[in-house]
C-alpha atoms as one frame of an Amber mdcrd trajectory, in Angstrom:
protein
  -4.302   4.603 -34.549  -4.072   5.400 -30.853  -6.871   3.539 -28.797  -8.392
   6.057 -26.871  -7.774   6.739 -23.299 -11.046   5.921 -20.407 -11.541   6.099
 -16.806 -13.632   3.883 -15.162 -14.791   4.517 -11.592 -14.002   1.917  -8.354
 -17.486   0.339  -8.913 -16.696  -0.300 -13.313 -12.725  -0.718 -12.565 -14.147
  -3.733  -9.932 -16.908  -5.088 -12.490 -14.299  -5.074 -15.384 -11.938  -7.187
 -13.057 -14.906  -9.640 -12.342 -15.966 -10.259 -15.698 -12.078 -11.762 -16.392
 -10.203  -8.326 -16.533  -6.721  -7.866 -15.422  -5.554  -5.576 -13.040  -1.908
  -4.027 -12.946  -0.917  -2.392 -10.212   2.431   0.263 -10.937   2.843   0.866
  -7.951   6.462   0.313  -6.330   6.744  -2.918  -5.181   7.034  -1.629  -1.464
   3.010   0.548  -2.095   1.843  -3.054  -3.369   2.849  -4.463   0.027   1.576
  -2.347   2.580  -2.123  -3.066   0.377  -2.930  -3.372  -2.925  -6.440  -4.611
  -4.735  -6.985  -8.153  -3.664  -5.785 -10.437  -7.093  -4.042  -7.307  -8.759
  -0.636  -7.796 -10.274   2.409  -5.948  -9.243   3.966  -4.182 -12.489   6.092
  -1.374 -10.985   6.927   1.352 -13.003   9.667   2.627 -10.190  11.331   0.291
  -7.945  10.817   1.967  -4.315  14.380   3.054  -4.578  13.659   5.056  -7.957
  10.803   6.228  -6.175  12.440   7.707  -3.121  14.856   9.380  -5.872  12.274
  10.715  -8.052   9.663  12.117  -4.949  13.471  13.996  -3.511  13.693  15.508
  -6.808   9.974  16.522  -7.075  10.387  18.359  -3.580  14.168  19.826  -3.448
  14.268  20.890  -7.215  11.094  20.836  -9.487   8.558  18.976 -10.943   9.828
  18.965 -14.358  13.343  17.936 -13.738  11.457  14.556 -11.190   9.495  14.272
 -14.615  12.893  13.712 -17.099  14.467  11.490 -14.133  11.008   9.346 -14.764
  11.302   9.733 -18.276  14.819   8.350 -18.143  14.142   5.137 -16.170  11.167
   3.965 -17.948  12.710   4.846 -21.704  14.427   1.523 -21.576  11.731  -0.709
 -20.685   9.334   0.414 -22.950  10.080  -1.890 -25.246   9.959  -4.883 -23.040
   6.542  -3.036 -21.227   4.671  -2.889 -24.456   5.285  -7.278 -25.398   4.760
  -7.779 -21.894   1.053  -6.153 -21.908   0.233  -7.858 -25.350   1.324 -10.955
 -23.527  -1.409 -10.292 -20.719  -3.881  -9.380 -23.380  -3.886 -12.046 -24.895
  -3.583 -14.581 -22.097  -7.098 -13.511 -20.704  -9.715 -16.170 -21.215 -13.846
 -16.390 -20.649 -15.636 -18.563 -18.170 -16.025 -20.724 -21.176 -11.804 -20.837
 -21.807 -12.734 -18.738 -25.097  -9.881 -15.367 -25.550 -11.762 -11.974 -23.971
 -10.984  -8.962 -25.574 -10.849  -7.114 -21.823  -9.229  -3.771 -21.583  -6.417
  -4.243 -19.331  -6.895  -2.467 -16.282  -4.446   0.419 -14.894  -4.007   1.981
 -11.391  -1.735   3.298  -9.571  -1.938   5.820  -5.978  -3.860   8.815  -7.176
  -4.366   7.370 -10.505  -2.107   9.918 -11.767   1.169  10.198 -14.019   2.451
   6.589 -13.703  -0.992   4.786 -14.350  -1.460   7.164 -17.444   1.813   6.713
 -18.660   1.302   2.912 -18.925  -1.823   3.075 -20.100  -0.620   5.201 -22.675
   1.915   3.503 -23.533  -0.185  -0.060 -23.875  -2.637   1.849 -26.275  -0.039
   2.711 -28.460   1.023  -0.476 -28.318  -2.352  -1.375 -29.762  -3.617  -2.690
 -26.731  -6.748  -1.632 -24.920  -6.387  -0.196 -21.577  -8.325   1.697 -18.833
  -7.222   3.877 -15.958  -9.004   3.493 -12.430 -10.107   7.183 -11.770  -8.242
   8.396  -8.418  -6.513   5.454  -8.649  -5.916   2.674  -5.412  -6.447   5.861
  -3.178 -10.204   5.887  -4.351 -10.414   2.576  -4.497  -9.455   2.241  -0.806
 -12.579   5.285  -0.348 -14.825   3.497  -1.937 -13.991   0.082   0.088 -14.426
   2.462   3.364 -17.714   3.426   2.200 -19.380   0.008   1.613 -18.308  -1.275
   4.614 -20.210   1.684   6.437 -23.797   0.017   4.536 -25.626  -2.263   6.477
 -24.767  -5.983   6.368 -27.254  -8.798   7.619 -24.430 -10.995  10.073 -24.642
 -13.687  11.808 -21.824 -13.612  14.456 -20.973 -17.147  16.366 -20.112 -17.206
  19.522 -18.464 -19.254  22.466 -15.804 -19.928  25.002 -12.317 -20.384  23.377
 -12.086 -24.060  22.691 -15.818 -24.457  21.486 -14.427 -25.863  17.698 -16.168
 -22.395  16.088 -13.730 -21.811  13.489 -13.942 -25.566  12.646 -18.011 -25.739
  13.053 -17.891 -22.726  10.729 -15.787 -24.308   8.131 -18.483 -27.121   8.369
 -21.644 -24.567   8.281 -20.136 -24.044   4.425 -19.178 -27.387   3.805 -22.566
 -29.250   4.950 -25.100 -27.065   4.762 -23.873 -24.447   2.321 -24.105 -21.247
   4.762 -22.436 -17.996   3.728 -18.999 -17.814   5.968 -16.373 -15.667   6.097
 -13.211 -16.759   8.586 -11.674 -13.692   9.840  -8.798 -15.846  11.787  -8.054
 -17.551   8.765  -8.302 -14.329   6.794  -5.917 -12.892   9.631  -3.199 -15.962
   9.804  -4.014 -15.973  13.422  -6.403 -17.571  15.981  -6.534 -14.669  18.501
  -5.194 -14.446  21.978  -1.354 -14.790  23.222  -1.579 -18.775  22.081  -2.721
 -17.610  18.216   0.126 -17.354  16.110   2.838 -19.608  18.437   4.411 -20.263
  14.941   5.052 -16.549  13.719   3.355 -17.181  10.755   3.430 -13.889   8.460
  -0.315 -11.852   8.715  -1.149  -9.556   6.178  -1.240  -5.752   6.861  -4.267
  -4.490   8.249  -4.717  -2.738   5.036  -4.329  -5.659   3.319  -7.316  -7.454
   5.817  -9.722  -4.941   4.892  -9.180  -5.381   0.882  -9.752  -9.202   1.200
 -12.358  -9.230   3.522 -14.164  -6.129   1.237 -13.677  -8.753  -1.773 -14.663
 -11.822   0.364 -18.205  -9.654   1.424 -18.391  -8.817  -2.713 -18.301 -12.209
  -3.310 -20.896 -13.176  -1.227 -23.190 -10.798  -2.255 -23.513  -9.236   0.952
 -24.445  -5.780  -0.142 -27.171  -7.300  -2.202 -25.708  -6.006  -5.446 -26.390
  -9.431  -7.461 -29.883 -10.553  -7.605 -30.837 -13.254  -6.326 -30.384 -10.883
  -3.362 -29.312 -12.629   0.215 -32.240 -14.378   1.987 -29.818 -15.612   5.072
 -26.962 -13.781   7.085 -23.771 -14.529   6.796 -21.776 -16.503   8.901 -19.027
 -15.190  10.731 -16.675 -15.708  14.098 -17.247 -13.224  17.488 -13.500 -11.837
  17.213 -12.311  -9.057  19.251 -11.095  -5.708  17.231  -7.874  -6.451  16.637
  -6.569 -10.132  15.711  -3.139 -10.376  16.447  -1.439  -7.403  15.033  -4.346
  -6.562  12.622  -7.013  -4.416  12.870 -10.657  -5.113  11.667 -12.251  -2.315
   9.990 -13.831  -0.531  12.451 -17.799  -0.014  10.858 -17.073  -3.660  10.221
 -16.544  -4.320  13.969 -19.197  -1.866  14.995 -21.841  -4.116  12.975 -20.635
  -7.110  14.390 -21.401  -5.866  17.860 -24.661  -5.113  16.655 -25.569  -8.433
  15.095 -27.361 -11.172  16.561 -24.683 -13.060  18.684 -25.316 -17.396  18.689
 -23.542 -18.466  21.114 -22.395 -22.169  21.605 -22.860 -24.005  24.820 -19.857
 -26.368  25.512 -18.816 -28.617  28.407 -15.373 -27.524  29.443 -14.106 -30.794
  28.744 -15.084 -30.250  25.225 -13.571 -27.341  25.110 -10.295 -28.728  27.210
 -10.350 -31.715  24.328 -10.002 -29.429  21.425  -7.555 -26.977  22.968  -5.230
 -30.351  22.704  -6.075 -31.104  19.751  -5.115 -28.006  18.235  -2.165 -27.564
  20.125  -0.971 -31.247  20.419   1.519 -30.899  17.462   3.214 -27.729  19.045
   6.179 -27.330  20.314   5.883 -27.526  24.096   8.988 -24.715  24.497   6.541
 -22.412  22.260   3.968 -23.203  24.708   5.902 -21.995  27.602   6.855 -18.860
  26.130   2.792 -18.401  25.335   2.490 -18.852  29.167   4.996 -17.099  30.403
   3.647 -13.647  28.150   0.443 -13.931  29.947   1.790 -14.578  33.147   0.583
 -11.108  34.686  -2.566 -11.597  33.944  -2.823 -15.830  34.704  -0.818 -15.296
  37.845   2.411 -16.936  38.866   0.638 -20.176  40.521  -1.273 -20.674  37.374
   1.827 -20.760  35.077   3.963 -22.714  37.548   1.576 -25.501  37.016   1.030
 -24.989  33.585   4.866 -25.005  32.821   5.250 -28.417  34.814   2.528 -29.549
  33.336   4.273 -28.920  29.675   7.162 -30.632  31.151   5.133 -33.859  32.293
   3.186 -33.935  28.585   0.000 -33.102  30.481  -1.497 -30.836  27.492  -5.003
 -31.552  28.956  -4.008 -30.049  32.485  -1.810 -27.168  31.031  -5.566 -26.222
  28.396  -7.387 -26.372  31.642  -4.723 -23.721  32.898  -5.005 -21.819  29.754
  -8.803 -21.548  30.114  -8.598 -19.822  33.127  -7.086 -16.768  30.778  -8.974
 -17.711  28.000 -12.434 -17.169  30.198 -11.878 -14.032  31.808 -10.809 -12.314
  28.436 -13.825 -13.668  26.551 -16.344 -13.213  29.347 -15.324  -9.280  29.175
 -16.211  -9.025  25.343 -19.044 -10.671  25.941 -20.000  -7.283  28.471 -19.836
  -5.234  24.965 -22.915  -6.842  23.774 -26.781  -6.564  24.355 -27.751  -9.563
  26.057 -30.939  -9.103  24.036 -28.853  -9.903  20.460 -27.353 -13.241  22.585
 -29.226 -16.401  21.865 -27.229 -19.392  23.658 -27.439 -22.415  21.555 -27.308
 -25.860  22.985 -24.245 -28.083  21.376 -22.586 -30.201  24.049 -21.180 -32.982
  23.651 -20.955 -32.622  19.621 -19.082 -32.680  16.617 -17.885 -29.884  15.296
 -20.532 -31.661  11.813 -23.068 -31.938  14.284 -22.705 -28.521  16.037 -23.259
 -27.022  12.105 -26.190 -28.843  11.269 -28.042 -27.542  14.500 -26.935 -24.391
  13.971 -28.019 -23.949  10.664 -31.432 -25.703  11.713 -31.672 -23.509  14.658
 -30.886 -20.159  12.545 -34.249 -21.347   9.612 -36.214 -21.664  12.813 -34.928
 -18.262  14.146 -35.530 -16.416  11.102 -39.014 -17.875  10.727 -39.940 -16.414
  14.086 -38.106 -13.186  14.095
């Protein structure tokens, strides 16, 4: 007997996943990277070449003839399909490492022929599996329309070289503050000096399905009870971080959120640039320099350049700041000075800088 098909909406597909369900994405493998549903597995049913082929097909001849072209690849791997989703089935475990009987779950674009055909297919097969209704395309809607709800931030501020993404990391790990760390989320630290070792980012797509699961996680749309009592924690980044964009409702709260902003000494903030850029390659540096030299001036990068050259990291970050500065003081002219509370934290540890914080934010909230 056939198990019968079921379509579950973006909000059930999600709750499914979260309660130890599997998602499959059969998508080509070239859809799943542009963006796909953050922990999904890729289990094309085309390859993107066999896509192109079939989508020419669809449009020069007809729909039916695309369909027996589809038919034609997938006939051989049904087989192979059907073990491998009895496999997944049966590898799913509870929080308590007990087997879960959940319905594998299904998508693909529009949650149309390819999705059903799986999911078909798996039932058949005797295993249970769903469909997500309008498939990753309504998924990506319904993402889009949570982000447009109101969530209670707390955005942290300060001159590049103030430690925030560290002090950040620290507000989780000491005091056990809500914190999401959209450089780290990004793969880069902002600015012409944020990403000196092309490391890979994720799509902008991508961005917004992790940082929509990272704000699910954290409850910050209150759909868990207990519901949030304190904001949560997150950098003062600019629009776009390196080549990804932040989702722009996402942004637009930010801007609107109360704005703490940490008071460093600039040789604090000269220290730490070194720090973090100590173990770079100097020649990297230069090129950093030289990319920004319209807008540092040619005196400023002469010196900074012989300054690589001598080893003088603390001269060329004093340099540096001088960019740096000018860029940040401009965002700053986005905000209402009346959402900016400056917050005392010279002279400490990135450990120390939490704890105050997180002290200073109870006492804020008690008198706000």
């Amino acid at each position: 007997m056939v198990i019968p098909a079921r379509t579950l909406s973006p909000k059930e597909f999600l709750a499914q996943a979260e309660r130890g369900g599997i998602i499959l994405d059969v998508r080509s493998p070239g859809e799943f990277a542009e963006g796909h549903i953050t922990g999904a597995k890729s289990w094309p049913l085309f390859s993107d070449e066999e896509r192109a082929e079939i989508g020419t097909l669809y449009k020069q001849k007809s729909r039916e003839k695309a369909v027996d072209l589809g038919l034609e690849i997938i006939g051989p791997k049904m087989a192979e399909m059907a073990r491998y989703g009895r496999e997944l089935f049966d590898s799913q475990l509870s929080d308590e490492g007990l087997p879960s009987r959940n319905s594998l779950l299904i998508h693909c674009w529009r949650g149309g022929m390819r999705s059903e055909s799986v999911a078909w297919l798996l039932r058949t097969a005797g295993v249970p599996a769903v469909v997500l209704d309008g498939g990753y395309k309504n998924f990506r809607s319904y993402a889009r329309g949570m982000f447009d709800v109101k969530i209670d931030f707390a955005v942290l501020g300060g001159y590049t070289g103030s430690a925030k993404t560290d002090t950040l990391l620290e507000l989780k790990k000491i005091k056990g503050e809500s914190v999401i760390d959209l450089e780290g989320m990004a793969k880069h630290f902002g600015s012409a000096f944020g990403n000196l070792e092309r490391i890979q980012q994720p799509t902008t797509q991508q961005f917004s399905n992790d940082l929509f699961f990272k704000l699910r996680e954290l409850n910050a749309w209150n759909e868990r009870d207990p519901a949030r009592v304190r904001p949560i924690w997150v950098e003062n980044e600019s629009r776009t971080i390196g080549m990804v964009d932040m989702p722009e409702p996402i942004f637009t709260q930010l801007i609107a959120s109360r704005c703490f902003e940490m008071q460093r000494t600039e040789d604090d903030r000269v220290k730490h640039l070194v720090q973090m850029y100590g173990e770079i390659d100097t020649n990297l540096l230069a090129v950093a320099f030289n990319n920004i030299a319209n807008k540092l001036g040619g005196d400023n990068v002469n010196k900074a350049l012989a300054a690589l050259e001598q080893g003088d990291l603390y001269t060329a970050a004093s340099i540096a700041l001088v960019y740096y500065d000018k860029t940040y003081s401009h965002g700053l002219t986005k905000r209402n000075e009346d959402l900016r509370t400056n917050v005392d934290c010279r002279n400490l540890t990135p450990s120390d800088c939490a704890k105050h914080l997180s002290n200073f934010l109870t006492d804020f909230l008690c008198l706000n």
